[in-house]
N, C-alpha and C positions, 0 to 999 in steps of 0.2 A: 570590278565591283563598283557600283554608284553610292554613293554617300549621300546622304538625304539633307537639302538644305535646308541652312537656318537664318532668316535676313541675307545677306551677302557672302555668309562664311559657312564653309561646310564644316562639318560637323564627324570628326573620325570615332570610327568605332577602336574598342583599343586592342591594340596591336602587340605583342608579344617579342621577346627578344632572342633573338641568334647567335651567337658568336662564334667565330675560329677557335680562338684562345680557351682552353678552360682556367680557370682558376680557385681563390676562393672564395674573395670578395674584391670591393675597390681598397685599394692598397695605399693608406693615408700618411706611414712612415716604410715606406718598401725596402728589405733587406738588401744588404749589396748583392748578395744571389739572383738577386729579381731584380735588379737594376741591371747586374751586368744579360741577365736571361731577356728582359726587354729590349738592351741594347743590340743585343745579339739578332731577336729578332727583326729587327731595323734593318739591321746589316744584309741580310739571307734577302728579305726579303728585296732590299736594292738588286742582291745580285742576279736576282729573277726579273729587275726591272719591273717592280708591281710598284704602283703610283701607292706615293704613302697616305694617302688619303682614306685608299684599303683600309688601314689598320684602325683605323677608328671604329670603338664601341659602336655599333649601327641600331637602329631599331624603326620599328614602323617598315612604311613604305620606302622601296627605290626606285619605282617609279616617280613619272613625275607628276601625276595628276589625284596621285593620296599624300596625307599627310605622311613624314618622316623626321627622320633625325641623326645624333649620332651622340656621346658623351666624349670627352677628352677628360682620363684622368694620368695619374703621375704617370703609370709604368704604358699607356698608352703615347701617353705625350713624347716618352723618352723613345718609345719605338718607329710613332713616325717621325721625330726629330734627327736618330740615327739614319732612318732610309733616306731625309732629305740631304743627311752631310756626305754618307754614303754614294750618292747617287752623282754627286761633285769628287769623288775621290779622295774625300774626307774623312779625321773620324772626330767625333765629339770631344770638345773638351772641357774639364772638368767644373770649368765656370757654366760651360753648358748646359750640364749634368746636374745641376744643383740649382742651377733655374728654374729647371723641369721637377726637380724631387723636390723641393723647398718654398713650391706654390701653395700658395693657402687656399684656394679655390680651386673647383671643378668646371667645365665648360660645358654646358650643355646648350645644344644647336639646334632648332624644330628649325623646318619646312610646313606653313600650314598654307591651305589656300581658299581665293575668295572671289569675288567679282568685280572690284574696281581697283584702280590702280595703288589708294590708297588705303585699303581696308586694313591692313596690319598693324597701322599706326596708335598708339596709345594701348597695345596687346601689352599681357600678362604672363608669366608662366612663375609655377609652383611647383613642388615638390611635396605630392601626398604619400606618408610613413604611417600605411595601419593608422588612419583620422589625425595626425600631427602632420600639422603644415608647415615646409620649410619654404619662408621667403628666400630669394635670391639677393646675394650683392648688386650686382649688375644687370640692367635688362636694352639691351641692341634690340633693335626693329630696323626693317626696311622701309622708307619713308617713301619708296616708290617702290611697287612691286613688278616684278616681271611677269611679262606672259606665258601662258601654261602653252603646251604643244597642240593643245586644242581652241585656243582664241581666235572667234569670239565666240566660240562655246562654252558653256559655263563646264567647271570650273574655269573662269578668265586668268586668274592672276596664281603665282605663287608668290610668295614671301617667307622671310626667315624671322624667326622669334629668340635671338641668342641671348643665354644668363648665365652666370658663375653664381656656386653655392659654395659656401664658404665648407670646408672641410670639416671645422668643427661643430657646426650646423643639423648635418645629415649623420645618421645611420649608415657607415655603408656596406653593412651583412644585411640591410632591409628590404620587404618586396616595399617596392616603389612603385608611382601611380605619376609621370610628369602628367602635370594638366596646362593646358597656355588656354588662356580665355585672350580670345581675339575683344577688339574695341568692339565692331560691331554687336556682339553678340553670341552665346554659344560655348562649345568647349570643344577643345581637343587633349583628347587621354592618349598617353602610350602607359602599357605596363611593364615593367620591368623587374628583375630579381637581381640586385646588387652582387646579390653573390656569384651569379654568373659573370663577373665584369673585371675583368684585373687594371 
């Protein structure tokens, strides 16, 4: 599918979300039952030899030439944190564990893309809750982007748009709307339903 350009930055149509996992929302103080069920999950999942990268909340595109993403929250965090210690012969411990359950912030990761190397730079992203907009703690860009699989065919470049929402910020039983307004111009939407997301 072609995405229709806008200035230098395409322009995603919004994308819906998937996951393995069911749950029942994102899980802000998660019970030890769901800490040790995340962890467990890590575990299995090493022993399958599935890159923990897998586990991450996904959304949007995985290819490389639409936009995408992924969210990292607690009991996600804790399950690719178990596949990475797992996967050394490890197992997590408890300063580990509390690291991961005792974050104050969410991680959310886009992939948007554009036409020059540096189009990413000075991007945005946000967190639209039913018209209440939640700013980000933190906003990471790419300050050089790479090239897409089809360079120098436009789309030329990918780039990452990375921000933490602080937990007590967000809603997370809410349909959610991430939006990242590239510098150039334009928007990119994913939609999502929190409650799908553990």
């Amino acid at each position: 599918m072609k995405l229709p350009a806008y200035g230098s930055v395409w322009i995603a149509v919004v994308w819906t979300c998937g996951f393995v996992y069911p749950s029942a929302a994102i899980e802000v103080q998660p019970a030890q039952a769901q800490v040790q069920s995340a962890l467990d999950r890590g575990k299995e999942a090493a022993a399958h030899r599935q890159a923990p990268e897998t586990l991450y909340a996904r959304f949007g595109s995985s290819d490389d030439l639409h936009p995408g993403g992924f969210l990292v929250t607690k009991l996600g965090g804790l399950s690719v944190m178990a596949t990475h210690i797992a996967l050394r012969g490890l197992e997590p411990s408890a300063a580990d564990i509390a690291q991961v359950t005792e974050a104050s912030t969410m991680l959310v990761s886009t992939v948007i893309l554009g036409n020059s190397p540096s189009f990413a730079v000075n991007s945005y992203i946000v967190l639209d809750q039913g018209g209440r907009i939640v700013k980000p703690v933190t906003v990471r860009v790419d300050g050089q982007a790479s090239r897409s699989s089809v360079w120098p065919k436009s789309p030329k470049f990918r780039a990452k748009v990375v921000a933490t929402f602080s937990y007590a910020d967000f809603d997370p039983n809410a349909q959610t709307t991430i939006t990242v307004f590239p510098a150039a111009g334009g928007e990119v939407h994913f939609s999502l339903n929190f409650t799908d997301i553990d």
